[in-house]
Structures are given as C-alpha cells and as structure tokens.
Residue frames relative to the residue before (quaternion, step in Angstrom):
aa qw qx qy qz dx dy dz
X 1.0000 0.0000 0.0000 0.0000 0.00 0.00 0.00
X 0.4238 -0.7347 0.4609 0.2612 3.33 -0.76 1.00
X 0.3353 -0.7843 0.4747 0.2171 3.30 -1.60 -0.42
X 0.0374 0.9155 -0.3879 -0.0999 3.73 0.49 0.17
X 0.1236 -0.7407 0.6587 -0.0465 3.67 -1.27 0.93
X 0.4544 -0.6183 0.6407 0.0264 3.42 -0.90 1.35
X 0.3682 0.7098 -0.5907 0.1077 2.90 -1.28 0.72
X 0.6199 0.5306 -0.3647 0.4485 3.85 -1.09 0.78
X 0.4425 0.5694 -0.5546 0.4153 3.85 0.58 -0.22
X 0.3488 0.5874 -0.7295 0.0318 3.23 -1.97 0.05
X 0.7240 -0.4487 0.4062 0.3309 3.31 -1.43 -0.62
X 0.0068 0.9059 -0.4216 0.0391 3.43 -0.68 1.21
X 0.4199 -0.6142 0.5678 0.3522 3.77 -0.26 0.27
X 0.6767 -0.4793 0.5100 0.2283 3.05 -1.38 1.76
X 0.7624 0.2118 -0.2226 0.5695 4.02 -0.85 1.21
X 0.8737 0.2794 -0.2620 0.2999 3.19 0.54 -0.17
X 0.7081 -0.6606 0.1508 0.1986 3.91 -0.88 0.57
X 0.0023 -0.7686 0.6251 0.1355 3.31 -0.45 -0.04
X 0.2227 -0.7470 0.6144 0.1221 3.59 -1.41 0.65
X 0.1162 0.8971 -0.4235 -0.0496 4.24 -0.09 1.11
X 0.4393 -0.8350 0.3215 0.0800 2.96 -0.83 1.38
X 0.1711 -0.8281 0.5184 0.1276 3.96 0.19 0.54
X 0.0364 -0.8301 0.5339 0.1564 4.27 -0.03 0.98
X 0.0233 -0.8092 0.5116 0.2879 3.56 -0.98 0.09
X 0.1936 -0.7699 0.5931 0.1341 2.97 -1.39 0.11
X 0.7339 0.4055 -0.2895 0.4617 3.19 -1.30 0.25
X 0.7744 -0.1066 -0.0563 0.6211 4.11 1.19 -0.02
X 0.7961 -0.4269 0.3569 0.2380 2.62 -1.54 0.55
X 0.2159 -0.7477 0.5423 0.3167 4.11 -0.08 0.72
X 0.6972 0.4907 -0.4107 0.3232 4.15 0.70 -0.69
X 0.4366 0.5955 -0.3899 0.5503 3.52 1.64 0.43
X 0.6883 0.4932 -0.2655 0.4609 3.95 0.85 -0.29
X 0.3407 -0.6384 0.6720 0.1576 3.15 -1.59 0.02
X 0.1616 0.8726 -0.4599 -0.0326 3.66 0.36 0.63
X 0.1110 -0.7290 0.6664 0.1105 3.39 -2.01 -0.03
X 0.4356 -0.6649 0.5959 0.1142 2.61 -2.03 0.47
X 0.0475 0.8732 -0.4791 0.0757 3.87 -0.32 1.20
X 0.0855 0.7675 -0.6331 -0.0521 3.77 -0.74 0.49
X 0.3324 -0.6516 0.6679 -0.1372 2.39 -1.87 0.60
X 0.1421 -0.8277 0.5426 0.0170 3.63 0.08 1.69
X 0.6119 -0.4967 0.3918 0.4747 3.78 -1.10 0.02
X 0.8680 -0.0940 -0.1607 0.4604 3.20 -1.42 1.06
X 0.2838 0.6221 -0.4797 0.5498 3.74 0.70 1.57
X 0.4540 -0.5700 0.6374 0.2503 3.06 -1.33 0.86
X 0.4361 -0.5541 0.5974 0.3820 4.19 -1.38 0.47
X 0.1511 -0.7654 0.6208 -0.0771 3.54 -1.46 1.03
X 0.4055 -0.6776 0.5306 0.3080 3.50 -0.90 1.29
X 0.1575 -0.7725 0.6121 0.0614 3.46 -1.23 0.99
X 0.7261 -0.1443 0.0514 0.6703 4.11 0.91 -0.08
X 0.1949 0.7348 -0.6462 -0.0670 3.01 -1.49 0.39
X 0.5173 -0.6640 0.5299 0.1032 3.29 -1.85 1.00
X 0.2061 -0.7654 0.5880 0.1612 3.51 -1.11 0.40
X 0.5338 -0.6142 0.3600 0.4563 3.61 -0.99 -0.24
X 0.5323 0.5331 -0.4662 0.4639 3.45 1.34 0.23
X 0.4675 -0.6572 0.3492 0.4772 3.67 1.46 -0.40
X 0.3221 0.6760 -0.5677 0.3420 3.81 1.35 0.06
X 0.1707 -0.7457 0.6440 0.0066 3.29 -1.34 1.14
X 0.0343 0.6814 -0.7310 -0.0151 3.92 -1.35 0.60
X 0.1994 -0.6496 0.7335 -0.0190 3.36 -1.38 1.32
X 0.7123 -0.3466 0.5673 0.2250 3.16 -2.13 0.86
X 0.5354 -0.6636 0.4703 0.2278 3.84 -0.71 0.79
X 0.7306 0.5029 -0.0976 0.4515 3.58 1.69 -0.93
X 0.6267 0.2386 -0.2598 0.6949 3.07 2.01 0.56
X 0.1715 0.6595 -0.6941 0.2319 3.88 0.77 0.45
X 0.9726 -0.0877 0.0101 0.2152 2.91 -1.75 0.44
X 0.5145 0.4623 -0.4238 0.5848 3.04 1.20 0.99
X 0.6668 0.3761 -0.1931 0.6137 4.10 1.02 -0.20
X 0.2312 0.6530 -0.7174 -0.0739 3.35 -1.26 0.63
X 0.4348 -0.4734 0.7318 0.2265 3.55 -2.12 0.81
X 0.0480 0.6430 -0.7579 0.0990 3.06 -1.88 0.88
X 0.0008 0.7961 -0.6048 0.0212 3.29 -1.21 0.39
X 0.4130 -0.6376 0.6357 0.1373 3.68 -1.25 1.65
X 0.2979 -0.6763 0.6522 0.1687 3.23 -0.93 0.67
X 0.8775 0.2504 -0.1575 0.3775 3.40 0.99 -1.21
X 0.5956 0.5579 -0.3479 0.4615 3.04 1.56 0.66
X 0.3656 -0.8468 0.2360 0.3059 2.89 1.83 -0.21
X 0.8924 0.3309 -0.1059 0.2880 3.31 1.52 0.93
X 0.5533 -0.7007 0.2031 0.4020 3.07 0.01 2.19
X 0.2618 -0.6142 0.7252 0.1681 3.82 -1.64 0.11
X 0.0306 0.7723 -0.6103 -0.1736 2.70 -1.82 -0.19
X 0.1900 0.8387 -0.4816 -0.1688 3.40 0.63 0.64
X 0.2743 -0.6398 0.7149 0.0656 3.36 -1.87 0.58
X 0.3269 -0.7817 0.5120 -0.1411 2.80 -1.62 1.79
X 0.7588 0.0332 0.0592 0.6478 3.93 -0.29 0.13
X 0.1172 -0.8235 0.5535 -0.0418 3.47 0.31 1.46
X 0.2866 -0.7264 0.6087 0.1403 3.01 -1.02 0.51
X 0.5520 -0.5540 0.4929 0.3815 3.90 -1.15 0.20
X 0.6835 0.4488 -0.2529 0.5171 3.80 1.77 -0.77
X 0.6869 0.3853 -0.3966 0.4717 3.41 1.20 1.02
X 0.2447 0.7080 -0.5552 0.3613 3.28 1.37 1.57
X 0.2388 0.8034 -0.5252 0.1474 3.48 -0.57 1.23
X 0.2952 -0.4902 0.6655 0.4793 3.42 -0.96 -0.76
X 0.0070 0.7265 -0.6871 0.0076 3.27 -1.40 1.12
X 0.3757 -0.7416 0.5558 0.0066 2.85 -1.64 1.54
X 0.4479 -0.6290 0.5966 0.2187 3.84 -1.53 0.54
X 0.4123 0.7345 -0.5378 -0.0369 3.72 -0.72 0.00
X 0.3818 -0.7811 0.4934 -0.0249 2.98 -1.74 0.65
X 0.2074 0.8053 -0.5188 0.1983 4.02 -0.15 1.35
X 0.7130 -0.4664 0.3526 0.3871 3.20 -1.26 0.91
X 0.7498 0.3363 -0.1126 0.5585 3.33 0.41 -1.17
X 0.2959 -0.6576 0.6649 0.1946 3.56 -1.51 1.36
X 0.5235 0.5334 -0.4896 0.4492 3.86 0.80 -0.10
X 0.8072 0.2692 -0.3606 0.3820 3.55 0.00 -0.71
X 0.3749 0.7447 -0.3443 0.4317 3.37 1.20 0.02
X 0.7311 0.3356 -0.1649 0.5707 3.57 1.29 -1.45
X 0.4263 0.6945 -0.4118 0.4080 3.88 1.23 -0.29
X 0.7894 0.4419 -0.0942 0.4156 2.64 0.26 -1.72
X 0.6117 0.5880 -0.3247 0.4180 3.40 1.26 -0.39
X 0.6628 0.3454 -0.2090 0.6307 3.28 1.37 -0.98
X 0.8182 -0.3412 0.3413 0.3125 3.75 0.26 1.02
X 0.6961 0.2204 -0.5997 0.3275 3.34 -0.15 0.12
X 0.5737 -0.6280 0.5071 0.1392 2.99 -1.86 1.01
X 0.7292 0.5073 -0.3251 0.3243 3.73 0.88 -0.33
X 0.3384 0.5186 -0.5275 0.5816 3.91 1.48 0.76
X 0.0232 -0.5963 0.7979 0.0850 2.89 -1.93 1.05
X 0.3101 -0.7724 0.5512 0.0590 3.39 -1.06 1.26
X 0.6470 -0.5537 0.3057 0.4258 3.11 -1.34 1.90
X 0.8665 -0.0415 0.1478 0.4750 3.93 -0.08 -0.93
X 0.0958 0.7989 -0.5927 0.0369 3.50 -1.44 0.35
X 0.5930 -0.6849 0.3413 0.2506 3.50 -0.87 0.76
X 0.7209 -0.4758 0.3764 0.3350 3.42 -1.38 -0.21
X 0.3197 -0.7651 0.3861 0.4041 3.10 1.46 -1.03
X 0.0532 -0.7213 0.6396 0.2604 3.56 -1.53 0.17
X 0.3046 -0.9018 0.2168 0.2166 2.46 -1.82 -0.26
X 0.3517 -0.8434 0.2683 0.3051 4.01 0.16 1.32
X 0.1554 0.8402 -0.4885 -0.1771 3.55 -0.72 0.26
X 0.2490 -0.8433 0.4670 0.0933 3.60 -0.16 0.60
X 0.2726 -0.7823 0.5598 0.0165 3.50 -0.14 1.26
C-alpha cells in the first residue's frame, strides 16, 4: 500500500507557476498509475492529468498545454508542474495512486463508486 505527501501549493500571481510534488512511500511509484485531482470550494473534485506506467499522459482540456504530469521513478515522486495560472485554478489539489490508469480517469470524470488504492492529503493552490 502506497503512501502519498503533497507538497508545493501556495499563492501565486495570475501568469505565474507553481511546481507540485506528490512523495511516496511504502511502494514503489513506477508500479502505479497516478493522478492529479482538485477540488475548489463548493465544486465537485475534477481529474486534472494523469500518468500511466508506460508514462502516457491525458490532461483535463482546462489545463492543456499549460500543465504537465511527470513522474521519478527513482525518486519516487509524481509532479505536477503548472504554468500561466489562472485565478480558475484555485483549488485544493490532490495526488493519487491505483493499479489501474482507467479507474484513475473514471474517477476523474465523477463517478463516485471507485475507491482508489491511495491518495494524499492535498495542497493548497491559490492564484490571485
């Protein structure tokens, strides 16, 4: 059973970046499928990138080419960096982590009956 730890959120001026870091422990991350998900106040949570173990990556249309996922194998720990923030990417963002990269994207689009192997504490981004 993995372990996950957030880290990197803070406050940023609209245009500018933030790089967030997801650690695991306890397994191996190149043995996962992982993602990145947030969730703003009184918002539904929303898949924002995810990674496979082949490294094939699919993002949320509302962060194309402005977000990329990445993932150390030998550091053991997923990224996200984010570019040209927007004020509509103030959330808490989460790390998770499941055998399967499908249920990974399910769960991204909302459905509520997948319970995923692990997931973080969250941070949090706010962009002013």
């Amino acid at each position: 059973h993995v372990q996950l730890v957030e880290s990197g959120g803070g406050l940023v001026q609209a245009g500018g970046s933030l790089r967030l870091a997801c650690t695991a422990s306890g397994s191996t991350v190149s043995t996962y499928s992982m993602a990145w998900f947030r969730q703003a106040p009184g918002e539904e949570r929303e898949g924002v990138a995810a990674i496979d173990t082949d490294g094939n990556t699919t993002y949320d249309d509302s962060v194309k080419g402005r977000f990329t996922i990445s993932k150390d194998n030998v550091k053991n720990i997923l990224y996200l960096q984010m570019n040209s923030l927007k004020p509509e990417d103030t959330a808490m963002y989460y790390c998770a982590a499941d055998r399967s990269f499908s249920r990974l994207i399910w769960v991204g689009e909302g459905d509520p009956g997948i319970a995923l192997d692990s997931w973080g504490q969250g941070t949090q981004v706010t962009v002013s």
